[in-house]
N, C-alpha and C positions, 0 to 999 in steps of 0.2 A: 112802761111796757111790761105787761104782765112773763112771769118766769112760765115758760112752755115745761120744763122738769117734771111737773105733775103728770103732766101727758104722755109726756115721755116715758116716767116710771111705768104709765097704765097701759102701754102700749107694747111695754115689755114682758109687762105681767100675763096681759091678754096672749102673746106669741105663747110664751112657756105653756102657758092655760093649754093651749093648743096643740101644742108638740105632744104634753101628758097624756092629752085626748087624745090623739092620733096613734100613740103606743100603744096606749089600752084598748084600742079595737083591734090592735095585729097582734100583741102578746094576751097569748088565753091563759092566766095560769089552773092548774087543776088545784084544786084548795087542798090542803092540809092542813086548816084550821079547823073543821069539819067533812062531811061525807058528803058536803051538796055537789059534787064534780062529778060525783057516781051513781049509777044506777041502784034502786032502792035494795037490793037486795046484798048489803054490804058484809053478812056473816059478821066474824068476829074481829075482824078490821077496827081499828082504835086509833085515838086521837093521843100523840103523848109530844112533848116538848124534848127529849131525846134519847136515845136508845143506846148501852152498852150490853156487852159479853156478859150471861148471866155468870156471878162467880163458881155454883155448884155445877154448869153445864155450858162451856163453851160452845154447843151447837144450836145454843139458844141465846135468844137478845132480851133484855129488864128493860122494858120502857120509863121511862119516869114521866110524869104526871104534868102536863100540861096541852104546850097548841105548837103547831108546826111543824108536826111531824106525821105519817101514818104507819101503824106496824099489822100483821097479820094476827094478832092476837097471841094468848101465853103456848099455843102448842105449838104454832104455825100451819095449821091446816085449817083449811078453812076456804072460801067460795074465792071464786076471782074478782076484781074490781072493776067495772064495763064503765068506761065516759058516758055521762048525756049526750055530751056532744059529739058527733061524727067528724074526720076530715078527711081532705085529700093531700095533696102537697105541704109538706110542713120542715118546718123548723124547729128542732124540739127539742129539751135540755131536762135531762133525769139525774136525781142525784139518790144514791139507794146507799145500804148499809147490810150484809148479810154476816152471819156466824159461822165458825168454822164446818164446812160438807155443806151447807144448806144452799137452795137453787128455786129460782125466780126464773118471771120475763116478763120481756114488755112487747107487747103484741102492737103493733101499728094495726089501727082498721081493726085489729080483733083476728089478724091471719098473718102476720109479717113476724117473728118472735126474733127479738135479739137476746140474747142468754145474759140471766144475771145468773151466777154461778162463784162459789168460793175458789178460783181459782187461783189463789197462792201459791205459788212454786208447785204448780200439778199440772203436767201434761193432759192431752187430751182422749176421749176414748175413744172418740169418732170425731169428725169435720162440724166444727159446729157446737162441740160439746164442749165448751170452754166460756170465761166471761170475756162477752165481746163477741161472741161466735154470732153469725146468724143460723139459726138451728136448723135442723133438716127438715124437708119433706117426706112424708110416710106412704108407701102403699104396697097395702100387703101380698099385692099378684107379685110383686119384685122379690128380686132375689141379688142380695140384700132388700128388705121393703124402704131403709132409709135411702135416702139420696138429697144432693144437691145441698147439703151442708156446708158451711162455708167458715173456715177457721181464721180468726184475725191474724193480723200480718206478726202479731209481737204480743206476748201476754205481759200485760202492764195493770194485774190483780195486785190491789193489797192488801194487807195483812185482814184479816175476818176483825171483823167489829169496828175496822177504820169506813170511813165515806169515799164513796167514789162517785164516778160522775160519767154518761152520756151525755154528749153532744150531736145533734143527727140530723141530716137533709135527707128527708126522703122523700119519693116521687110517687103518686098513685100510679096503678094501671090505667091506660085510655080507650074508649069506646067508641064504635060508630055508631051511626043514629038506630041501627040496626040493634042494638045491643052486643054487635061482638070484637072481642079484644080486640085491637091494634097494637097497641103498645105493653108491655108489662109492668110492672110494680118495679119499682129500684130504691136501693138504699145508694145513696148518690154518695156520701162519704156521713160514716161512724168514726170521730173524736173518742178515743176510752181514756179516761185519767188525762187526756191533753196529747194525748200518742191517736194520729190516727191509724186505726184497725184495719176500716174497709174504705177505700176509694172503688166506686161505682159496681156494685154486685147488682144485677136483675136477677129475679124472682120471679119464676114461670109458673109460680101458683102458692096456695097457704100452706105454711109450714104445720110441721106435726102438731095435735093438740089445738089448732085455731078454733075460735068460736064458731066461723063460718068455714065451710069447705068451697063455696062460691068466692068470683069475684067481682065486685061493687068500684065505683068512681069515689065512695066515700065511707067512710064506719069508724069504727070506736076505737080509743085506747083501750087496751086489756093489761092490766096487773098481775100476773100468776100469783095464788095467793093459798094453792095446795102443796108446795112440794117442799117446805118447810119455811124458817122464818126467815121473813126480812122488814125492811124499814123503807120508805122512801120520804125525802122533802125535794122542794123546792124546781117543783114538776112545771113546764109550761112550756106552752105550744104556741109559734107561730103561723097562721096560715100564710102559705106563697103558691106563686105561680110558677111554675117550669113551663108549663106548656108553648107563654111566648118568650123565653130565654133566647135570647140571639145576643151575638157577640158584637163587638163594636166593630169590626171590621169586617169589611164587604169579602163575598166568599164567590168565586168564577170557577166556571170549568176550564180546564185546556179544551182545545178544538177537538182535541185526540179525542175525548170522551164522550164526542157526539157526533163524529163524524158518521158513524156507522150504526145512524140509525136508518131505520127502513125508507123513511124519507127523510130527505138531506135533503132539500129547500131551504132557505135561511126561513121564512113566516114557520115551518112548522117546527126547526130545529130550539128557533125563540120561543115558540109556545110554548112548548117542553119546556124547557130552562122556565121560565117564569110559572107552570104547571107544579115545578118538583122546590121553588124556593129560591134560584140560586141568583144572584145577584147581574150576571152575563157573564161572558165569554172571552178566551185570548182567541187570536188567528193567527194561522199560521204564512202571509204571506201579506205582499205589498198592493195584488192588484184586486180589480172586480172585489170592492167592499160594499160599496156604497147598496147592495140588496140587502145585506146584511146588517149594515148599520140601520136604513131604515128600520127594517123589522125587531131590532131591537129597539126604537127608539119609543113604537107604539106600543111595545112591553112595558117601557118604561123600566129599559134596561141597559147596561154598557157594556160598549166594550175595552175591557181594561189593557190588554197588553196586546202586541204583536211581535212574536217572533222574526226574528233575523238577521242574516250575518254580518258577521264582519270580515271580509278577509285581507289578509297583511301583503301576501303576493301579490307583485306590484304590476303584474301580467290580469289580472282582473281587478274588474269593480272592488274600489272598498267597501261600498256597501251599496242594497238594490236600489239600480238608478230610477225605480218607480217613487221612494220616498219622494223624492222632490215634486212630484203629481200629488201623491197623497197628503202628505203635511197638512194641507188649505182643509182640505177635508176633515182633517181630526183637530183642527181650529175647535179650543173651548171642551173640548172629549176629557182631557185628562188624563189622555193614554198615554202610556208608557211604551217605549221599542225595549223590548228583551232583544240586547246586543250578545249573539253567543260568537264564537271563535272559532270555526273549524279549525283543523289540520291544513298547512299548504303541502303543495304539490312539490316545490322549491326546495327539497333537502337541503338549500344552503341559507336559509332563513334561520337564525338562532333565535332564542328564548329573548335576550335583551332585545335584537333587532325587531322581534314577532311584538314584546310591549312598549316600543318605541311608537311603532305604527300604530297601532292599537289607541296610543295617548293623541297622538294625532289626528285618528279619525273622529276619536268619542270626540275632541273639541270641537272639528269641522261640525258633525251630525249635531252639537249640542247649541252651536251658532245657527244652525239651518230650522232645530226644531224650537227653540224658545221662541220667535212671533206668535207662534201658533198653543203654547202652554203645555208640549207634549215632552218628556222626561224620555231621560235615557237613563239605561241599567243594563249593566255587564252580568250577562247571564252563567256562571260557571255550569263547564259540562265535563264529565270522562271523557279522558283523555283530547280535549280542544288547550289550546295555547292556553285559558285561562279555567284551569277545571279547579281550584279555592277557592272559598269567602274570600281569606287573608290577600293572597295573591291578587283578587280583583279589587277589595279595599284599596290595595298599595297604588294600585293604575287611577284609582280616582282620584286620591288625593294627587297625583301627578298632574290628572284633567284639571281639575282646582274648579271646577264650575258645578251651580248650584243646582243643574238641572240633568246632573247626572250622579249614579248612584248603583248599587247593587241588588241582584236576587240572592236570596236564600234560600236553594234546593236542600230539599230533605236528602232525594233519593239519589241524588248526584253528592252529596256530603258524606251521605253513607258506604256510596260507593269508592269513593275518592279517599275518605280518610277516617273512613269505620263510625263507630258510633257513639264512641267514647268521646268528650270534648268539643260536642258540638253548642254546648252553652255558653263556650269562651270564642265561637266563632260568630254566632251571635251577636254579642255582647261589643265585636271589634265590628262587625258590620254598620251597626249603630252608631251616628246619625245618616250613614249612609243609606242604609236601609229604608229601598222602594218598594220592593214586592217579596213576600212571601211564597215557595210552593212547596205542597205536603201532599200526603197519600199516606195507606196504607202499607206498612212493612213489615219483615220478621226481623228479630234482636241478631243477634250473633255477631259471624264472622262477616261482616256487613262488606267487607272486600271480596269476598269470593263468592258472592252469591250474584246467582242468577238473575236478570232485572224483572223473573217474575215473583222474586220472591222480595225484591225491593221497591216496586209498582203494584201495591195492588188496593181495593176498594180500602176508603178510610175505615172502614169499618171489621175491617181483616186485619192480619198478621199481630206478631206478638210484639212489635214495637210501639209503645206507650207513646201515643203522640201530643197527648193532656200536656205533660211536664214543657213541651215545646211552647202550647199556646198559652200555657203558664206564664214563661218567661216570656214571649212577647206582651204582655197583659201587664208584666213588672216592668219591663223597658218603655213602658209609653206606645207601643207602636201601634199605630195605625190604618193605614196603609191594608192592599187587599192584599189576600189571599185565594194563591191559585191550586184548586184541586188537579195533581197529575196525573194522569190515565193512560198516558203512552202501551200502548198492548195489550189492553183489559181486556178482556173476552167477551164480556157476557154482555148481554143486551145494554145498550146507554140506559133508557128508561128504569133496569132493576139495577145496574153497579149507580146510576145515580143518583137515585133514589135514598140505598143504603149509605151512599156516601154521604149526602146531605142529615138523615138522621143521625148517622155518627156524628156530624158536625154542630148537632144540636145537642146532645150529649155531650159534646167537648162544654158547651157554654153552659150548662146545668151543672158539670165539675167547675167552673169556674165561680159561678153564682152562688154554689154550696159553699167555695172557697173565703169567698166575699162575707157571707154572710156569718158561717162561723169565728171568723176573724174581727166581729164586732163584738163588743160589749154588753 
């Protein structure tokens, strides 16, 4: 019998042969063995093998004599460096070197400038004016003309004539067919020296100094290469894609957030929802679904949860005696009942006795709902018998069955036990954790605020909801996520709309994540 080895090695060969190939069409590097990367007009730009602090003039850089490097020439003044090649969405890694005061940039598209700048222990003179800053906007009707400067989070310059490094996701602007913006430019997250600077800044136009005052779906690198000297190696560009970025979990509205639209029909409320992205819908109640589910179903959409009570007061239903109709119905669905807790009526009901019952029902409902594949989860709410992660963790593990499990409310977490430590509620939720729901928030004093200042569009308030789907992203999870809208005001159509494109942005911070975290 002949040794197959031979085949084997070539077959291993041919893979690697492939994987090289497949790099070198997504890694563009910009060459520093020469000027073929750039447009013909390269001034005094030079080829040297590596660049220190001149000894008579530390605000100058000595090239020495070789390949793999590029420096601005002996004065540092001199024309700027333009790519051949244009892009849009990238990936892209700069490594520069400058001397003590001297100042660079690197223009994304030839209009986006991130500041190379000697900034060793020296504060900044405006937003933006620092290395790592994204530099300002200019126009001279303003008063101030600059604006819209953006100062890194932490200056992490070193010393003049040492190498430092960019790392950078950035996103192009998007156009209609029409030619006019939709979307704008973003620097999705800047790496400076291994410290990230800027997590997600958009850019509502080209900063000062850009080649172009317009803006385009694709254009050049730009080097600054007049406002004294610097050095760059080992420069290259990925191209990628944001545009279809979606996260791996399914993303719903609550009911709340489309209830009130002009027409509430279930066919037109579905259209919408599958019009704006969103994956379906919870409900809020046990009866008259079935109009609903169809028209979801020709969407080619689900319905993921339904709300409903549980109550412990032994004077009513423990739970809506419609489920028992419904069940057969949601056969195969994969929905979830969000089991929440009101308040009893009972003032002689206690906290032990309130999750005694509670353990008793989740087991009945979780006997009644597994023929049919539909899960249960203890919903925490303000001020209901079970308003914790932790607290409603405790009751599961009591239930002991696999088909019951918990939610994780943002705005009920924040309301119930601030904002602080919600990573370690998280974290104990987990493997329990069925559903997810978020919304837009403001930071603070997360207990005493108002539920319009703890419910509002994903795309509002000053609470960073990234670090959340961070951490769900590092735990594994899977499982949907419910957008909550309880009292939003504004038209369904435009809060979800914006909610959905914050949602898309969440997963372009993740993707940037991803991807600088590779090799």
């Amino acid at each position: 019998m002949k040794s197959k080895r031979p085949l084997l090695v070539s077959m291993l060969l041919l893979c690697c042969c492939m994987q090289v190939t497949w790099a070198s069409q997504y890694i563009r590097p910009l060459s520093t063995h020469d000027l073929s990367s750039w447009r013909t007009n390269t001034g005094d730009w030079e080829i040297a093998s590596d660049v220190a602090l001149a000894p008579d003039n530390v605000s100058k850089l000595q090239a020495k004599p070789g390949k793999g490097i590029i420096a601005n020439g002996p004065t540092g003044r001199t024309t700027h460096l333009v790519s051949k090649q244009s892009f849009g969405d990238v990936r892209a890694h700069f490594e520069f070197c400058v001397p003590k005061g001297s100042n660079s940039g690197i223009y994304f598209m030839g209009r986006y400038e991130i500041q190379v700048l000697d900034s060793w222990e020296q504060g900044e003179a405006y937003a933006g004016h620092q290395c790592g800053g994204i530099y300002q906007r200019w126009d001279n009707t303003r008063t101030p003309p600059g604006f819209e400067g953006h100062a890194p989070r932490i200056n992490v310059s070193r010393r003049p004539g040492q190498w430092q490094s960019f790392d950078v996701v950035f996103r192009a602007p998007r156009f209609n067919a029409q030619g006019e913006k939709i979307s704008p430019a973003a620097f999705v997250k800047i790496v400076h020296n291994g410290r990230v600077v800027h997590d997600y800044v958009e850019l509502t136009g080209p900063t000062r100094a850009s080649l172009y005052s317009d803006e385009t779906a694709t254009g050049p690198f730009m080097l600054q290469g007049d406002h004294g000297a610097v050095a760059y190696r080992n420069m290259w560009v990925q191209p990628i894609d944001l545009e279809t970025c979606e996260l791996d979990t399914p993303f719903f509205t609550f009911e709340s957030g489309i209830a009130s639209a002009g027409d509430r029909s279930p066919k037109a409320q579905a259209s919408l929802l599958k019009q704006l992205g969103y994956d379906g819908l919870e409900q809020m109640r046990c009866t008259n679904l079935q109009p609903m589910l169809a028209e979801l179903d020709k969407q080619a959409l689900r319905l993921f949860t339904i709300y409903t009570p549980i109550q412990v007061d032994p004077a009513q239903p423990p739970y809506d005696p419609a489920l028992k109709t419904l069940l057969p119905q949601l056969s195969g669905r994969q929905v979830i009942l969000w089991m929440h807790t009101p308040p009893s009526r009972d003032t002689s009901i206690t906290q032990e006795k309130a999750d005694q019952r509670i353990v008793e029902i989740c087991r009945e409902l979780s006997d009644l709902a597994r023929p049919f594949g539909v899960r249960i989860a203890l919903y925490p709410h303000t001020s209901f018998w079970v308003d914790k992660v932790g607290h409603a963790v405790d009751l599961v593990k009591q239930v002991d069955r696999d088909n019951v499990g918990v939610v994780f409310n943002l705005c009920h977490r924040l309301k119930v036990e601030g904002a602080a430590g919600w990573q370690a509620s998280l974290q104990q939720a987990m493997p329990h954790l069925f559903a997810v729901s978020l919304n837009g928030a403001d930071q603070g004093d997360t207990q005493a605020m108002n539920w319009n200042r703890l419910i509002q569009p994903l795309n509002q308030g000053t609470f960073d909801t990234y670090p959340l789907i961070k951490a769900l992203n590092d735990l594994n999870y899977s499982g949907p996520i419910g957008l909550q809208c309880y009292n939003i005001k504004a038209k369904p159509e435009d809060h979800l709309a914006a909610s959905k494109r914050a949602w898309q942005i969440l997963a372009q911070r993740l993707k940037a994540d991803k991807l600088l975290s590779q090799n």
